[in-house]
FITI-920093 format. One record per residue (C-alpha): residue in three letters; x, y negated, z. Coordinates in pm, whole numbers, padded with zeros to 5 digits, always signed. Layout:
# FITI-920093
ALAXYZ...
This chain:
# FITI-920093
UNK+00000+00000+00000UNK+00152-00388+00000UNK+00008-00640+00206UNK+00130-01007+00257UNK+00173-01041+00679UNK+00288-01314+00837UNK+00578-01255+01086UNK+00506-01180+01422UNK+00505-01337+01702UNK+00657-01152+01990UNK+00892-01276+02273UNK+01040-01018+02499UNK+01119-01166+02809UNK+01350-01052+03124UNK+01198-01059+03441UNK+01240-01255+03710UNK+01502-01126+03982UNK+01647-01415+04184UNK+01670-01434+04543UNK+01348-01682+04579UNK+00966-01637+04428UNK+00861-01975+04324UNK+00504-02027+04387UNK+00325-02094+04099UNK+00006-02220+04221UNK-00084-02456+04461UNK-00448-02408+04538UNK-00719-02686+04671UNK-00452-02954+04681UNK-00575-03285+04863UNK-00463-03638+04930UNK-00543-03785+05273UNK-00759-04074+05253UNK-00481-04317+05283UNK-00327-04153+05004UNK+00051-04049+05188UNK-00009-03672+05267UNK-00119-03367+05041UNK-00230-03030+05196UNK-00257-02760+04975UNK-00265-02317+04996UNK+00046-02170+04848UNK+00092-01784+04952UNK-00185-01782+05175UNK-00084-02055+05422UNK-00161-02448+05401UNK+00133-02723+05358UNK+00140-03037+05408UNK+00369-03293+05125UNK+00405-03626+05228UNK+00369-03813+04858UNK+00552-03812+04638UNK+00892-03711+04707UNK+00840-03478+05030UNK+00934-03123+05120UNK+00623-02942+05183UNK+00596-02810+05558UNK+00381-02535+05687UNK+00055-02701+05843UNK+00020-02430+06133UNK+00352-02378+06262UNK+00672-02128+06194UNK+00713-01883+05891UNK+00733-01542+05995UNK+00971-01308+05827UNK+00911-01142+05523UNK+01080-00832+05263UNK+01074-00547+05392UNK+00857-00567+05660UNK+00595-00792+05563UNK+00292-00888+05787UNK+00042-00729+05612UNK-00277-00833+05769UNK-00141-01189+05852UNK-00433-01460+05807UNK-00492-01651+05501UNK-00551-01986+05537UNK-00713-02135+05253UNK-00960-02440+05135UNK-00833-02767+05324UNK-01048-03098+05348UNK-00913-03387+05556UNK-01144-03527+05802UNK-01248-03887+05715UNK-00976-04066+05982UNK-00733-03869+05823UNK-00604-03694+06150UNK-00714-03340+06103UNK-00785-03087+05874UNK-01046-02821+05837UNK-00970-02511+05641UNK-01126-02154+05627UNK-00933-01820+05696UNK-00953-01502+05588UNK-00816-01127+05720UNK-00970-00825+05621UNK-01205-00784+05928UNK-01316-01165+05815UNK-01217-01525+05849UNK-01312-01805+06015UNK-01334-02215+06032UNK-01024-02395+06180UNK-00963-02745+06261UNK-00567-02863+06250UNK-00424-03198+06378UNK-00171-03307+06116UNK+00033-03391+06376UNK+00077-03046+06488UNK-00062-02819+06771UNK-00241-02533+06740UNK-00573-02493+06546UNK-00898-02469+06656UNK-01125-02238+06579UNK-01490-02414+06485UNK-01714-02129+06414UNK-01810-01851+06644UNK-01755-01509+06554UNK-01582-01403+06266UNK-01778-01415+05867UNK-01690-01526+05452UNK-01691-01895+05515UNK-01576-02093+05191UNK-01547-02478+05118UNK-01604-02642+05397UNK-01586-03038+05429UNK-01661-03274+05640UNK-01983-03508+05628UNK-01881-03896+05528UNK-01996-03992+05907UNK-01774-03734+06056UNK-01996-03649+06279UNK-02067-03247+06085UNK-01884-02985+05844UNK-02040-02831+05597UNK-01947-02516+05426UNK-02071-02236+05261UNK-02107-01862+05427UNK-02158-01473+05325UNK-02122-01140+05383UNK-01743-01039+05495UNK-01835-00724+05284UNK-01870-00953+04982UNK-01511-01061+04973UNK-01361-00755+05102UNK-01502-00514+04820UNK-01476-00737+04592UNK-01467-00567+04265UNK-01357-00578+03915UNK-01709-00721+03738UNK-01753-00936+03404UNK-01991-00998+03147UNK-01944-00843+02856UNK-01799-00849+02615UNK-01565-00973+02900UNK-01634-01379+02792UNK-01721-01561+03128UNK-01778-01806+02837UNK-02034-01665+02647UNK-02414-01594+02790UNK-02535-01649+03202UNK-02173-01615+03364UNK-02345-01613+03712UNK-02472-01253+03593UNK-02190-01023+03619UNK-02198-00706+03426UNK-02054-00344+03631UNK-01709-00237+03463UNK-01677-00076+03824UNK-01795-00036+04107UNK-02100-00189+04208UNK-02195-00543+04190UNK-02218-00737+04485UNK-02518-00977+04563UNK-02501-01346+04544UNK-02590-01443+04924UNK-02404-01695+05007UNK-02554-01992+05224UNK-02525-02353+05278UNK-02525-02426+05629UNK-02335-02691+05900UNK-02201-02710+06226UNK-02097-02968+06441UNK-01740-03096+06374UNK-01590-02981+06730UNK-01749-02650+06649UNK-02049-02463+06789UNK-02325-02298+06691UNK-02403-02308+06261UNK-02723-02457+06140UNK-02880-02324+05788UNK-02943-02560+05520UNK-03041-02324+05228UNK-02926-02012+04961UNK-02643-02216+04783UNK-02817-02090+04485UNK-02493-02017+04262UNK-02300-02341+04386UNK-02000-02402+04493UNK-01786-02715+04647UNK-02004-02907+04837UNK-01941-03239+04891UNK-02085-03587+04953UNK-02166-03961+04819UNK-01957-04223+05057UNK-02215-04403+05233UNK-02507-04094+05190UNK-02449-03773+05451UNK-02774-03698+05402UNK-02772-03513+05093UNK-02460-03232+05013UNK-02407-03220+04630UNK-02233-02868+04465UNK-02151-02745+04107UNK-02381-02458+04014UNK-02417-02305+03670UNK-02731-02577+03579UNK-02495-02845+03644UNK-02484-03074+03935UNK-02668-03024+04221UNK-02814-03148+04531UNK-03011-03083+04820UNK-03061-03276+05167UNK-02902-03132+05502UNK-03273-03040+05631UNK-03283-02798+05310UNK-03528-02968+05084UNK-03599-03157+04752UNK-03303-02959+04575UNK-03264-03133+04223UNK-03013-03087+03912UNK-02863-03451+03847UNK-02629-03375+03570UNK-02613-03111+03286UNK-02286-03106+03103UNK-02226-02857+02767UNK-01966-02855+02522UNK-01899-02734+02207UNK-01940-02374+02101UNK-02137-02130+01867UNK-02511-02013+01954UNK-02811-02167+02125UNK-02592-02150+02473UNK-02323-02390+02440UNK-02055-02382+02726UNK-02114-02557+03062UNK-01899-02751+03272UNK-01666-02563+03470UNK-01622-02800+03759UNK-01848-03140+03839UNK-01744-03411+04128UNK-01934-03684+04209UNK-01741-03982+04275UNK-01780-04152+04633UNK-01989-04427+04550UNK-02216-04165+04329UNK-02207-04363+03982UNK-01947-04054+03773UNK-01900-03760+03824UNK-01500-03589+03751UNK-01626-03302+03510UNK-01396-03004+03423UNK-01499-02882+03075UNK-01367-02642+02794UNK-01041-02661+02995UNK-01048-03074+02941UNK-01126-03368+03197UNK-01353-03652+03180UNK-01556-03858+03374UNK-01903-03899+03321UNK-02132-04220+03426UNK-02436-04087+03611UNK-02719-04298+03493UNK-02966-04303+03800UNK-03272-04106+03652UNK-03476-04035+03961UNK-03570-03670+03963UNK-03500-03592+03622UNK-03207-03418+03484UNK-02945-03591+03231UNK-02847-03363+02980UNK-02483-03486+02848UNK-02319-03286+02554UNK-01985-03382+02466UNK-01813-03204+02096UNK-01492-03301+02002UNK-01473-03722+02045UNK-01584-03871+02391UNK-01732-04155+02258UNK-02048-04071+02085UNK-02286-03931+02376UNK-02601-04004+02579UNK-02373-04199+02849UNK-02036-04343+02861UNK-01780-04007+02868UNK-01384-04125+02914UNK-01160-03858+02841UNK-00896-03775+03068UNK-00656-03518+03076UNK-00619-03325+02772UNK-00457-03018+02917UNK-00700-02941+03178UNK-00649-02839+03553UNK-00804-02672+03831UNK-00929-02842+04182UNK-01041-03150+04090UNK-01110-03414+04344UNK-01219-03798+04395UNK-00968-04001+04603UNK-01118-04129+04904UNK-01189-04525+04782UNK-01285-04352+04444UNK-01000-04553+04234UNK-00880-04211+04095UNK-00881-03839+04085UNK-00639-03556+04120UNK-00623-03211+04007UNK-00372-02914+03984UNK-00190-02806+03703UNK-00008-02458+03807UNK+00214-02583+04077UNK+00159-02942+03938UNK+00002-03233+04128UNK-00167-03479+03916UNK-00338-03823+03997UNK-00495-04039+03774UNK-00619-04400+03775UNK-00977-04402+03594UNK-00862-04730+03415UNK-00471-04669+03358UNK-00394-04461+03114UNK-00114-04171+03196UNK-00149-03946+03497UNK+00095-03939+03757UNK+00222-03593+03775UNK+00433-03464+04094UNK+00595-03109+04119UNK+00507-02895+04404UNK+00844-02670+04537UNK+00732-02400+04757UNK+00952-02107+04778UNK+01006-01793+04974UNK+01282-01464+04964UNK+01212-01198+04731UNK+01168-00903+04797UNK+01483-00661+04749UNK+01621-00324+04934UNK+01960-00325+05029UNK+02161-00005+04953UNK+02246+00289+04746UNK+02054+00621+04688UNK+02128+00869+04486UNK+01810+01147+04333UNK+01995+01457+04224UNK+01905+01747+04029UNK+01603+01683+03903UNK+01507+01735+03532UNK+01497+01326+03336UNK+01299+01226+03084UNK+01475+00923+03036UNK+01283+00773+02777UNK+01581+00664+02595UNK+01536+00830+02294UNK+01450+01185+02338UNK+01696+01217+02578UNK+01602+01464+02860UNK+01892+01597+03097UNK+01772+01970+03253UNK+01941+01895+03582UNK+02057+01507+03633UNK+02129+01237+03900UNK+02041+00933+03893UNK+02231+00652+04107UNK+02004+00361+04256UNK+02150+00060+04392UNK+01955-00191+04569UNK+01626-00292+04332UNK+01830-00178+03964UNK+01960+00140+03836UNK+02322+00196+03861UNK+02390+00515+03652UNK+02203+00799+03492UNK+02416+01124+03417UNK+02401+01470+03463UNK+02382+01654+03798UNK+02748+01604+03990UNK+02861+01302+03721UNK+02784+01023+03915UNK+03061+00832+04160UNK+02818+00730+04467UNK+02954+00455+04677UNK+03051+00504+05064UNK+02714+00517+05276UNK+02476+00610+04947UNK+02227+00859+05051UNK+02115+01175+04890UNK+01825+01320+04811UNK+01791+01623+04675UNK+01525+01680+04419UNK+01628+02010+04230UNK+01322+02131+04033UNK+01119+01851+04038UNK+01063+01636+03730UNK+01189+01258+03735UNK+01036+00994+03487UNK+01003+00605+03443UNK+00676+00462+03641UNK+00376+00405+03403UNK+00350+00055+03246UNK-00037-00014+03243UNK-00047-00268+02892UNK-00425-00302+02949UNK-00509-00274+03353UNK-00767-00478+03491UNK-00696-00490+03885UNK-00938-00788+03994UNK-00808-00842+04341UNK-01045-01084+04575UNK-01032-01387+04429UNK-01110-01718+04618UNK-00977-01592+04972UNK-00695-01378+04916UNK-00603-01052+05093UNK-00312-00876+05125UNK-00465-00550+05184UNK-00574-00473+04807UNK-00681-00119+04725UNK-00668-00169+04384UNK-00330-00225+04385UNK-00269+00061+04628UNK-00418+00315+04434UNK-00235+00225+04096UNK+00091+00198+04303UNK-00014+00569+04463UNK-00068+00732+04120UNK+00221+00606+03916UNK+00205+00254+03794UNK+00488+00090+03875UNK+00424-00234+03599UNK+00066-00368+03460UNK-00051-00658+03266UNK-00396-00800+03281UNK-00520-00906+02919UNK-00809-01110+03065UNK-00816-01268+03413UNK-01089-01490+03390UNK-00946-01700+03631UNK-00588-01835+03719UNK-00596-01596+04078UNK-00379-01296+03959UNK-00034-01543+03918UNK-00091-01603+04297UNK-00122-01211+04385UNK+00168-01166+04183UNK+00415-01364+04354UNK+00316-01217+04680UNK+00368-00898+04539UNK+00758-01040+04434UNK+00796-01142+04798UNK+00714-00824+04924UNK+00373-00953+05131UNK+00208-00641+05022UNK+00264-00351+04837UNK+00156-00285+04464UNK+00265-00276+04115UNK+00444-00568+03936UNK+00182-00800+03823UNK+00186-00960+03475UNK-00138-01126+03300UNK-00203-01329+03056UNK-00437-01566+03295UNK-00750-01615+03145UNK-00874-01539+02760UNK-00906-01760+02477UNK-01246-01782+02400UNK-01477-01910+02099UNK-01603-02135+02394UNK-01243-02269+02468UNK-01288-02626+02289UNK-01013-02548+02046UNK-01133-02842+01751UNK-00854-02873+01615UNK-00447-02774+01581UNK-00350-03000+01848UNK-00630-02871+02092UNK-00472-02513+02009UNK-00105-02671+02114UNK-00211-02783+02446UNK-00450-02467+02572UNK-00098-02269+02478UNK+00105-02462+02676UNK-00050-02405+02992UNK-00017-02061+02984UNK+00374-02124+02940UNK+00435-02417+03173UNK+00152-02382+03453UNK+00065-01999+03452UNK+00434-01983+03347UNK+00344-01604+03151UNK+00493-01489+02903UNK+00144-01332+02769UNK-00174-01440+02630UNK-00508-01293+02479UNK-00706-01450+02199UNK-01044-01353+02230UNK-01209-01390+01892UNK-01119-01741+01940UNK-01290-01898+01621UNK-01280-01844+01220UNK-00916-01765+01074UNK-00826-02112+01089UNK-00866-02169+01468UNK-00701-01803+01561UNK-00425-01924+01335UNK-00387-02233+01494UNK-00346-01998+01851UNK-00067-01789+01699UNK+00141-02103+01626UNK+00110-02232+01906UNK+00249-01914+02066UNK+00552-01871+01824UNK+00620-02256+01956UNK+00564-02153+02291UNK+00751-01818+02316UNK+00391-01667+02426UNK+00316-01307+02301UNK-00033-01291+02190UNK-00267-00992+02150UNK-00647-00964+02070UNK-00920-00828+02170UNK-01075-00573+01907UNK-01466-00647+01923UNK-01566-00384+01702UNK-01463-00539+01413UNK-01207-00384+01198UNK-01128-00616+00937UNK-01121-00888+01220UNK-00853-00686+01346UNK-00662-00618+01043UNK-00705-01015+00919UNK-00500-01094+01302UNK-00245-00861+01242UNK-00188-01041+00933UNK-00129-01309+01099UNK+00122-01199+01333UNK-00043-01079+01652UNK+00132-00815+01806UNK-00112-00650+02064UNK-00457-00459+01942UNK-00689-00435+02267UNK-00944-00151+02251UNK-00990+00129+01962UNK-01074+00071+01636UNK-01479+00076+01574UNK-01404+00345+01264UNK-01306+00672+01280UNK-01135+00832+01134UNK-00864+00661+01034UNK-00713+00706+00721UNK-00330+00645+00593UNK-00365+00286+00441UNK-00484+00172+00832UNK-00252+00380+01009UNK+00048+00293+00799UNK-00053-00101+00794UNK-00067-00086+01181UNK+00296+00047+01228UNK+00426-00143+00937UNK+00303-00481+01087UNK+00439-00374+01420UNK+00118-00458+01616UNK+00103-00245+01930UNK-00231-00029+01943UNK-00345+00000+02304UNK-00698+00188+02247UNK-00796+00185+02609UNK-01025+00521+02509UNK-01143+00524+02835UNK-01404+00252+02690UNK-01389+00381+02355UNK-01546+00204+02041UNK-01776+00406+01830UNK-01845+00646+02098UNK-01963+00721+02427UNK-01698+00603+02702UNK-01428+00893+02803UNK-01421+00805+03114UNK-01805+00968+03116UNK-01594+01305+02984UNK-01358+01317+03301UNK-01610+01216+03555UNK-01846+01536+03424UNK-01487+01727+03383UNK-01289+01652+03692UNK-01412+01612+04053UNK-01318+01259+04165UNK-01603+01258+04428UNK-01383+01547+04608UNK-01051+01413+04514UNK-00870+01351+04900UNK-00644+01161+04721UNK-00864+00913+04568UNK-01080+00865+04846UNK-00804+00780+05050UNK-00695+00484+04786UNK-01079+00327+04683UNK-01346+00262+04942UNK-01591+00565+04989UNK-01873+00298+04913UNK-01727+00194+04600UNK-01610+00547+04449UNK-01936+00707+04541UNK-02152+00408+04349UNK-01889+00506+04033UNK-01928+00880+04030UNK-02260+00999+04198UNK-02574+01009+03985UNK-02451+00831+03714UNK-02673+00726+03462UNK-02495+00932+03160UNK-02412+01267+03066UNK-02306+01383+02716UNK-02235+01650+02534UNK-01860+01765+02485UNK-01910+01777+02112UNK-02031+01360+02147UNK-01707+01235+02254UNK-01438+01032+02031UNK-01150+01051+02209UNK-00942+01304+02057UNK-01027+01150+01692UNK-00964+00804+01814UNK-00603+00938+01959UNK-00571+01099+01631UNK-00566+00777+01514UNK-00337+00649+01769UNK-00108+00961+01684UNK-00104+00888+01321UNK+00016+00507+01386UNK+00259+00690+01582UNK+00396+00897+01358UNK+00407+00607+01078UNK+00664+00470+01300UNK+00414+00240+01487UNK+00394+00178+01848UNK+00067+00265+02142UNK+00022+00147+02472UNK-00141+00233+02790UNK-00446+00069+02866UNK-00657+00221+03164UNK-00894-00099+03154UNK-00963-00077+03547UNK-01194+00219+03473UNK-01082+00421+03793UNK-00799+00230+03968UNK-00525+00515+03970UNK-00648+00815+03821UNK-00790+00631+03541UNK-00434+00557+03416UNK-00378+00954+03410UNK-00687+01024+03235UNK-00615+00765+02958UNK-00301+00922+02898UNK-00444+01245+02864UNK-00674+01125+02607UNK-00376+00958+02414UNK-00263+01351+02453UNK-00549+01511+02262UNK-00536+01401+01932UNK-00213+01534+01790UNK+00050+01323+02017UNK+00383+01619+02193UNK+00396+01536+02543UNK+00697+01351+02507UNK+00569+01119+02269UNK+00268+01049+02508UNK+00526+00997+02790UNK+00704+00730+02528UNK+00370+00602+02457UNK+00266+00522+02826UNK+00607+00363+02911UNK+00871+00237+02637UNK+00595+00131+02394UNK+00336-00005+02685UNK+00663-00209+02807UNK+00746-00313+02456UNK+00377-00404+02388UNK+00470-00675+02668UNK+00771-00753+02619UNK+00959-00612+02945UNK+01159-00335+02768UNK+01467-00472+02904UNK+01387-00420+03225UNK+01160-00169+03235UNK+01005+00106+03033UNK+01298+00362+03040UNK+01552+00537+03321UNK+01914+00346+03212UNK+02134+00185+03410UNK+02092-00208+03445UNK+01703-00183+03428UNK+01472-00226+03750UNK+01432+00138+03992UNK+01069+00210+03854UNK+01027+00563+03863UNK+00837+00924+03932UNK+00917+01228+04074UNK+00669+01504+04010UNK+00664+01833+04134UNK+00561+01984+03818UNK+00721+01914+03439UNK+00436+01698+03237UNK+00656+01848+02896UNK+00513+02166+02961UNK+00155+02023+03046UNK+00074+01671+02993UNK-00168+01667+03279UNK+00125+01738+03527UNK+00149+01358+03529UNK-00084+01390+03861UNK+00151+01555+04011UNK+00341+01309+04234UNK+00542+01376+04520UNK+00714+01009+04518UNK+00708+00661+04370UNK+00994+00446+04329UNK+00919+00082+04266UNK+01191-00225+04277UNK+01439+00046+04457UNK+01197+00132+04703UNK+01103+00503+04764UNK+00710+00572+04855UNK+00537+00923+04914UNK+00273+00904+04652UNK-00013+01065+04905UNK+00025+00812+05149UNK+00255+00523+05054UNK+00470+00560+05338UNK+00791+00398+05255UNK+01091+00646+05296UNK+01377+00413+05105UNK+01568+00192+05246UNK+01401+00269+05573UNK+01110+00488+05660UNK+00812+00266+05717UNK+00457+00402+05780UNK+00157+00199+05555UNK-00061+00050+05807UNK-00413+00182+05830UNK-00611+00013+05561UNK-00966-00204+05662UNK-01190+00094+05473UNK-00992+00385+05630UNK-01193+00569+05915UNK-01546+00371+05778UNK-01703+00663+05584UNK-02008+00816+05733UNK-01967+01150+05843
């Protein structure tokens, strides 16, 4: 066949290994009302930044240490407001038996705690008199099974986004309240449901009446919990008879504009004063030409927006960015935020001898090998007896088991909490448990996972590394134009600071062309989603994408497809679990295998949320019904053509699921070796890590497996883990229990011991 392809666009990338994680968000930063002091939630604990030029101290007192023996139930402390003197600030924490609200003198001290017993509290601020705070509450439960949800076809973007759709689990019930307390504390009076909203806050001069962003706009209701009205309705542009709504809407203190967050842009919005009616305000592509005066402010969007106290100006974050802008000068003032802790590292040699290695390099295996391990890398790889260990290495001896790199998940959706943020996180648990030493996130949804993944580096809690690409690029993005494209890229490179993105059907030729520019300019590595559409997906590879999410809607696939797929060098990552064109697989192994009675799997994902996943589900099909050894035939036959796969186990069953996608990759034609390649070098390649990760050599990162039984002779051996290594550090892949550099029990999780008997 000939084709005329563009080149692609792909930017492997080393990973980061220095002695400090930089944080890369700072979360709910917010001026004092004179304007000198910024509190903010990096790493789940507040700081306080005298502007501009200060060193951020801790709010509540000393650090504690971290690495290797990190606190792992240590309260969050998240969601600051200043009170309206300026002398204290409220804030809501969070551990996984529940948080609470805390008053801190900026002075120092030691908090208060304002509510009285423990609960989900979120935003809570203080009333413009002082005299109350008011804040939202829910079910503990609600945050702490929090659960990988979105609405299909995973677009937050596109239809009611306050409707989540089950990927797993079960979905959890929108309860939360609207309620206040007195501001020394006491007893909590309801106002009303919060009815979808979120951020309450207040007019200057009016505590009367608490105003929140809900999905109909801006909102309001009075403190007694009556006449609730929708003020301001904000859409942009996009296709269909649902154009996208604001993200994020402030009212300004003396209530004429609102700050609006919109298709990842900022303006402020005059709010006409309409009585009880609602004004509808669309803004596409120019500012100027709506219902009421729009003025355009930052182009590159932000999260956490906020009013300054006398109203002059707002402020917003940008990654680890603070940003302040006058509403009549023009540029914002931007100042960076430095907050950094150790990373995480073992100190020390050990040395795993006589196993059989895959090594991945190649087709290299070594019947009986060593392989040397010194601090977080890989030091040598030879056969058994080859290897010069230095003085004080330790040995242990694993003669017949079966050593191989740690699975690189290209396509895992692990939705930790977002919001409050835990560092108790099954998801991450069970992945780490069955094998998955690396995973990137295609589609976020939200900026959350770059937080979780720099407590990860710092060794706050255990899991697998965490790489995203942040949240999607959408057909509801705003992208108008080539410069629109430019600056929704370089967030993802200079806030998110990734080195991966996902366009998700993003617009007509010309707008997804736009995208991949902007990523060759920006060193990004792009994929796509698939969306059932096969010459979609061919037109993108054309055009230099490198990543295909999800199968291809045809089977099967014939030689012009299969050949075009390796010869463009796009990495296939069919996530069959979810197949296209079929009924899921994941269906197959839940009527094949026995997860309900799996010990192991129980003991990594809540009892509450496995047994919603595999009792009485609401399909059943026959063997015969099932795609996925065709669509791996397809996989097998890019394969062969010299192309490259990748792992994807979509977030199906956190763990396992990773072991059941690669034995569907395994069933249509792939040798167990190749499916090994497949679910590390190529899933590492299809991300750009391969120089770190992906295979056993020395000079790349200590990821690896040892399994009691050879996965060569069966592929579903793979379960068959007696230890994970991850960033030098040894784990017993039942329990977790750390046995390298030291031996450190896992602590008992919140959901162990809570299943009925």
């Amino acid at each position: 066949m000939q084709a005329e392809i563009a080149p692609r666009v792909y930017t492997p990338v080393r990973m980061e290994d220095g002695d400090t994680v930089r944080a890369r968000l700072i979360r709910w930063p917010t001026l004092s009302p004179d304007g000198q002091q910024l509190v903010f939630s990096a790493m789940n604990r507040l700081y306080v930044k005298d502007m501009p030029s200060g060193t951020p101290r801790l709010l509540t007192g000393a650090d504690e240490p971290r690495g290797l023996s990190p606190p792992v139930s240590r309260e969050g402390e998240f969601m600051p407001s200043w009170s309206p003197d300026g002398r204290s600030i409220v804030y809501t924490t969070w551990t996984t038996t529940g948080g609470h609200i805390k008053r801190m003198a900026v002075t120092g001290g030691s908090p208060e705690t304002l509510t009285r017993s423990e609960g989900y509290y979120l935003d809570p601020v203080y009333t413009p008199d002082g005299a109350r705070v008011v804040f939202l509450a829910g079910a503990a439960s609600d945050q702490l099974y929090s659960i990988l949800m979105d609405t299909p076809p995973e677009n937050p973007l596109e239809g009611d986004e306050e409707a989540p759709r089950e990927i797993s689990g079960v979905n959890a019930p929108n309860t939360l309240e609207i309620r206040w307390m007195p501001s020394a504390g006491g007893a909590a009076t309801l106002v009303a449901s919060a009815q979808n909203g979120r951020g309450p806050h207040f007019s200057r001069k009016d505590s009367s009446r608490v105003y929140l962003t809900t999905n109909r706009g801006l909102t309001s209701i009075t403190m007694d919990g009556f006449d609730r009205r929708t003020h301001l309705r904000i859409t942009g542009a996009g296709p269909g008879n649902n154009p996208p709504g604001a993200k994020e809407i402030r009212l300004s203190p003396d209530g004429t504009r609102a700050f609006v967050s919109l298709q990842e842009k900022h303006y402020v919005v005059t709010v006409p004063r309409a009585g009880r009616e609602t004004v509808e305000v669309r803004i596409q592509g120019r500012a100027d030409n709506t219902t009421v005066p729009v003025k355009r402010m930052s182009l590159d969007g932000g999260d956490y927006l906020e009013w300054t106290a006398d109203g002059t100006a707002v402020t917003w974050a940008w990654g680890a960015q603070f940003f302040r802008q006058d509403i009549e000068a023009g540029e914002p003032q931007k100042t960076d935020v430095v907050v950094e802790i150790p990373r995480s590292k073992p100190k020390g040699s050990v040395l795993l001898s006589g196993a059989r290695i895959i090594t991945m390099k190649g087709d290299e295996v070594l019947p009986q090998g060593d392989i040397l391990v010194t601090d977080n890398r890989i030091s040598a790889v030879g056969r058994r007896g080859s290897l010069a260990a230095p003085a004080g290495t330790r040995t242990i001896n694993v003669a017949g088991k079966t050593i191989m790199p740690g699975f690189v998940d290209a396509h895992s959706h692990m939705w930790a909490p977002r919001g409050l943020h835990q560092t108790e996180v099954w998801q991450y648990l069970a992945n780490l448990a069955y094998g998955v030493t690396t995973t990137r996130d295609p589609q976020t949804s939200t900026p959350d996972v770059f937080a979780y993944a720099d407590m990860v580096d710092a060794g706050m809690m255990p899991g697998p590394r965490v790489y995203a690409t942040g949240p999607g690029v959408f057909s509801g993005s705003g992208i108008e134009d080539r410069d629109a494209a430019f600056r929704f890229v370089k967030r993802y490179k200079e806030a998110y600071k990734t080195n991966t993105l996902k366009q998700y059907v993003a617009g007509d030729r010309i707008v997804r062309q736009w995208i991949i520019e902007a990523c060759k300019e920006y060193g990004i590595t792009a994929t796509i989603e698939g969306s059932l559409d096969l010459k979609l997906n061919l037109t993108q590879m054309a055009d230099g994408y490198s990543g295909q999410e999800h199968s291809f809607p045809i089977a099967p696939l014939y030689k012009d497809v299969t050949t075009f797929v390796a010869r463009t060098g796009t990495f296939y990552t069919p996530t069959i679990l979810v197949a296209y064109g079929a009924p899921w697989s994941e269906n197959y192994w839940f009527e094949m295998e026995s997860p309900a009675g799996d010990a192991k799997l129980r003991k990594w994902i809540p009892w509450e949320l496995l047994d919603g996943m595999v009792r009485r589900r609401p399909q059943w099909f026959l063997p015969e019904e099932y795609g996925h050894a065709l669509i791996a035939k397809g996989v097998a036959d890019v394969v062969n053509a010299g192309g490259r796969a990748g792992l994807g186990s979509h977030g199906q069953l956190q763990g396992l699921g990773a072991h059941w996608e690669t034995w569907n990759l395994a069933s249509g034609g792939l040798t167990p070796h190749q499916t090994l390649q497949v679910i590390t070098m190529h899933s590492a390649e299809a991300i750009g890590l391969q120089q770190d990760v992906g295979s056993l050599e020395a000079g790349k990162m200590a990821d690896l497996l040892v399994l009691d039984r050879n996965p060569l002779e069966n592929i579903k051996h793979t379960n068959s883990i007696r230890y994970v290594m991850k960033n030098g550090e040894i784990y017993e892949g039942d329990t977790l229990n750390r046995i390298w550099p030291d031996t450190k029990p896992l602590p008992k999780q919140f959901w162990w011991g809570t299943e009925p008997k």
